[in-house]
Residue, then its C-alpha position, 0 to 999 in steps of 0.5 A: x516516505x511512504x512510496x520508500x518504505x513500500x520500495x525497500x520492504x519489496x527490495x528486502x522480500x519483506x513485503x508477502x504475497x497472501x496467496x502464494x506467501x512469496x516476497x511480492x516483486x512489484x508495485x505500480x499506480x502509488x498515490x499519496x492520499x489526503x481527505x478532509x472532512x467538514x462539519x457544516x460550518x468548518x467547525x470539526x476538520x479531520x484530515x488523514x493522509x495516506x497512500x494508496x498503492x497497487x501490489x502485483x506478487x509477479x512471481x511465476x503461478x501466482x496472478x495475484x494483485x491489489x489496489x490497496x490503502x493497507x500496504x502495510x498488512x503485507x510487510x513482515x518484519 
């Protein structure tokens, strides 16, 4: 679910470079995420699922690019 949104939101331009504020063109190395923590004896589990995604803006002028878990903080709505 995740990788379709990051896909769709780069197609509709609405994901936003923080360097030049273009439309970020392209994303590679996506990672769905999982971590567990156990306290001692198993007694408090957390998992938390996420994804992991590198962002490159692509767009002429600009080298920016990132491997984040905050992909989301780059779409506009």
């Amino acid at each position: 679910m995740s990788q379709q949104k990051i896909k769709d939101a780069i197609a509709n331009k609405k994901m936003i470079c923080p360097s030049c504020s273009k439309p970020i063109t392209q994303y590679a190395k996506y990672a769905e995420t999982i971590d567990a923590v156990r306290d001692g004896f198993n007694v408090i589990e957390i998992d938390s699922n996420a994804s992991r995604v590198t962002l490159t803006c692509g767009n002429p002028g600009c080298d920016w690019t990132e491997r984040t878990e905050y992909w989301i903080e780059y779409i506009i709505d």
